[in-house]
C-alpha positions in Angstrom: 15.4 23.5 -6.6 16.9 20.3 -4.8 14.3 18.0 -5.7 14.3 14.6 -3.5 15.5 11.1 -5.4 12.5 8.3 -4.9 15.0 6.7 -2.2 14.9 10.3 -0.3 10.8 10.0 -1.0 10.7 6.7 0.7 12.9 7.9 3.5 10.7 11.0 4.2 7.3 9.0 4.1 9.0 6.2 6.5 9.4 8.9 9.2 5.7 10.1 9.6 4.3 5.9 10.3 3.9 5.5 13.3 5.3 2.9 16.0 3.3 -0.2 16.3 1.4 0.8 12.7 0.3 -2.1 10.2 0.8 -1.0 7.1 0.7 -2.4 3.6 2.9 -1.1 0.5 1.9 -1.0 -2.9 3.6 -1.9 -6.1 6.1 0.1 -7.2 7.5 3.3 -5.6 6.2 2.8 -2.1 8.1 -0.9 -2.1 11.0 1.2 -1.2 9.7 1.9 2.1 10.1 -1.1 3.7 13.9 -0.5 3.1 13.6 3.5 5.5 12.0 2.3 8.5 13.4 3.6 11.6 14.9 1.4 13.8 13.5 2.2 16.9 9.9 1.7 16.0 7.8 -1.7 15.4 6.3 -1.6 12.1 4.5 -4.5 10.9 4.4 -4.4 6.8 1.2 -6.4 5.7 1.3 -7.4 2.0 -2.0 -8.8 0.2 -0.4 -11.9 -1.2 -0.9 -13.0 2.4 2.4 -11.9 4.2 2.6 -10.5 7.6 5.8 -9.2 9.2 7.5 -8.3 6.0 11.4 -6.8 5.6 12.9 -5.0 3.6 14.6 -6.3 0.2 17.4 -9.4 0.8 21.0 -8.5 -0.1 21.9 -10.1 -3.8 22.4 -13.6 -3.6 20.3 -14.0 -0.7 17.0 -13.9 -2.7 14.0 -17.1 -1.7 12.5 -17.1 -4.6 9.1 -18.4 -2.2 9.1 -15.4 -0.7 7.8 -12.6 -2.3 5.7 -9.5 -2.4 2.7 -8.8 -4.2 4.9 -6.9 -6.8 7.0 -10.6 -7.3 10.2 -8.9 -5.8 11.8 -10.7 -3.4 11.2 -9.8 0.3 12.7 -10.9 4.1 10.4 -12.1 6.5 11.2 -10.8 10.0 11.3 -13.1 13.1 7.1 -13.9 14.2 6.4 -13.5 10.5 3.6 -15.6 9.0 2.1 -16.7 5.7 -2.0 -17.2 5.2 -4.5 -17.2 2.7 -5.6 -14.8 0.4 -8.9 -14.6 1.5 -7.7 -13.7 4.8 -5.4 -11.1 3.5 -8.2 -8.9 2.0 -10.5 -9.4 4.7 -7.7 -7.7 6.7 -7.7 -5.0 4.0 -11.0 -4.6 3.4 -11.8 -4.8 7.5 -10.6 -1.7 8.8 -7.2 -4.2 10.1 -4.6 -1.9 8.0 -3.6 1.8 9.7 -1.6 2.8 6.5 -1.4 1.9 3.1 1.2 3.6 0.7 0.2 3.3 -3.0 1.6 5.0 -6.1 -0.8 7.0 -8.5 -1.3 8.1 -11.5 -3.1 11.1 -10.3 -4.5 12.7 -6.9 -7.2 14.9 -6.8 -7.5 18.4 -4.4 -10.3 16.4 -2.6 -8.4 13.0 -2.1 -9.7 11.0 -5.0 -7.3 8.6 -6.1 -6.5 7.1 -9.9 -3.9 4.7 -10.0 -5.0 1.6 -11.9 -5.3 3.0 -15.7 -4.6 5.5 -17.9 -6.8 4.9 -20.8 -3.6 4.9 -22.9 -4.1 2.0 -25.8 -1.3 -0.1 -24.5 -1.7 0.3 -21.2 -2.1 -2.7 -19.0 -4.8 -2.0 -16.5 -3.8 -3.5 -12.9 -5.9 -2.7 -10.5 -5.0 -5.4 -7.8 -5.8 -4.5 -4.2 -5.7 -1.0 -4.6 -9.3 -0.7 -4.4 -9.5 -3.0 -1.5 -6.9 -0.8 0.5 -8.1 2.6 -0.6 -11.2 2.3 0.8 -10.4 -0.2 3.8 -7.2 1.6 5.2 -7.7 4.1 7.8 -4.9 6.2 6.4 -4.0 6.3 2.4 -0.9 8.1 1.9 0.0 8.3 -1.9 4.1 8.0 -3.0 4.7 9.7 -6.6 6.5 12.3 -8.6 4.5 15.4 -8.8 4.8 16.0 -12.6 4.4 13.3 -15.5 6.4 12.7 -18.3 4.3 14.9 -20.6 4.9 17.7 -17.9 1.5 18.1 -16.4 0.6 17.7 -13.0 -0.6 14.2 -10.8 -2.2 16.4 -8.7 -5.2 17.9 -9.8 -8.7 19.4 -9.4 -10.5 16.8 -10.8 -9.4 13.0 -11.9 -9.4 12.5 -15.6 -8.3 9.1 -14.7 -10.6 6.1 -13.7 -10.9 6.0 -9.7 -9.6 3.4 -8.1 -11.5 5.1 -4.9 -13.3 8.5 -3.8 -11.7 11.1 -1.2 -9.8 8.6 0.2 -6.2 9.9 0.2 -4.9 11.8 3.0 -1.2 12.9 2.2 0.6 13.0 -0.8 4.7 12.7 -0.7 6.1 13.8 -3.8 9.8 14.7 -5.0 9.3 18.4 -4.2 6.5 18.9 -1.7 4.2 17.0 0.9 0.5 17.8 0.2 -2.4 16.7 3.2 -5.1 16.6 1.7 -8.8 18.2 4.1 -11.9 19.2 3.2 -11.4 19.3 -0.7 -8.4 21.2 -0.4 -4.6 20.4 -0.5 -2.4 22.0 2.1 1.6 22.1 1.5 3.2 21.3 4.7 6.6 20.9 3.4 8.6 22.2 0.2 12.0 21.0 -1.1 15.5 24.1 -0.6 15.3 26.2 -3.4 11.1 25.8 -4.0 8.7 28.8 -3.1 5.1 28.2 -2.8 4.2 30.7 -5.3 6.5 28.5 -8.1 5.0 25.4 -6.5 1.3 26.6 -7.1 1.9 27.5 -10.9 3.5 24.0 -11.3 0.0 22.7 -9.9 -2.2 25.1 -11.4 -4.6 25.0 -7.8 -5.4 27.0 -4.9 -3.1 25.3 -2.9 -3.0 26.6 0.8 0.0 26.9 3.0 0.2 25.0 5.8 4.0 24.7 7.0 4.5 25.6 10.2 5.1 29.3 10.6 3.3 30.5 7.5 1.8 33.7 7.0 -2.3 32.9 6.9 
């Protein structure tokens, strides 16, 4: 099994957003986006600290330490980029103004709930930022994260054992060795990594996952 790196992750979830999308990244994994976006296409990266027209990382050296993301890494700001308040930021979010948001998780449910702001661990930080805001105020939430955690279990699940951040909101899920969409409480595969069969990927997940790639057998 030729499981995808997170810059191959990023690269794959870049190619499905569509020209002239707005879009806003969350912390972490899905930063890497803004670095895979095609060329060709006008995507306008939105980011809750009140930045519109966002680029991708600066080369080293050529860091502004003013110009940041809502993760405090250092960002570009493309040509009719602009700054505003935070207030207007997440009425943007919250409006309906955002076609995509990309957030990491902690866990997915079959039915699109998302948990990705604590893990009831003691010395866990809980940081929920906007990630309520966007979940629910996005027209698409696509979720960026390795399928399996560190103790070997998997993020994707029947039910959240998690605190939601928000309910039946999440509509694809990119992970290192499949892409889930998520529809009417159940979670479809449409795309496995060489060297994974469904059958292997559905004992990995423990669900009744159902087999969407083009060409499958019903």
């Amino acid at each position: 099994m030729k499981r995808m790196n997170r810059q191959m992750m990023a690269y794959r979830l870049a190619q499905d957003i569509p020209d002239g999308a707005y879009v806003n990244l969350g912390i972490g994994l899905p930063t890497l986006v803004a670095n895979c976006l095609p060329p060709d296409r006008e995507i306008i990266l939105q980011s809750e600290n009140g930045l519109l027209g966002m680029g991708p990382a600066p080369k080293a050296g050529q860091e502004d330490p003013d110009l940041i993301n809502a993760g405090k890494q250092s960002v570009t700001l493309l040509p009719g980029g602009c700054f505003f308040h935070h207030a207007d930021s997440f009425a943007m979010m919250r409006g309906g103004h955002i076609d995509i948001c990309v957030l990491g998780a902690f866990q997915v449910a079959a039915n699109g709930d998302l948990a990705n702001w604590h893990t009831g661990a003691p010395d866990a930080i809980p940081a929920v930022g906007g990630a309520m805001d966007l979940a629910v105020g996005a027209r698409q939430t696509f979720v960026m994260m390795e399928l399996m955690a560190r103790d070997g279990s998997s993020k994707l699940v029947k039910q959240c054992t998690y605190p939601l951040t928000g309910l039946a909101c999440v509509s694809r899920i990119y992970t290192d060795v499949a892409i889930f969409e998520l529809s009417g409480g159940r979670a479809g595969v449409i795309e496995l990594v060489d060297g994974l069969t469904f059958d292997e990927l559905c004992s990995m997940t423990d669900l009744p996952l159902i087999d969407a790639r083009e060409g499958a057998s019903a």
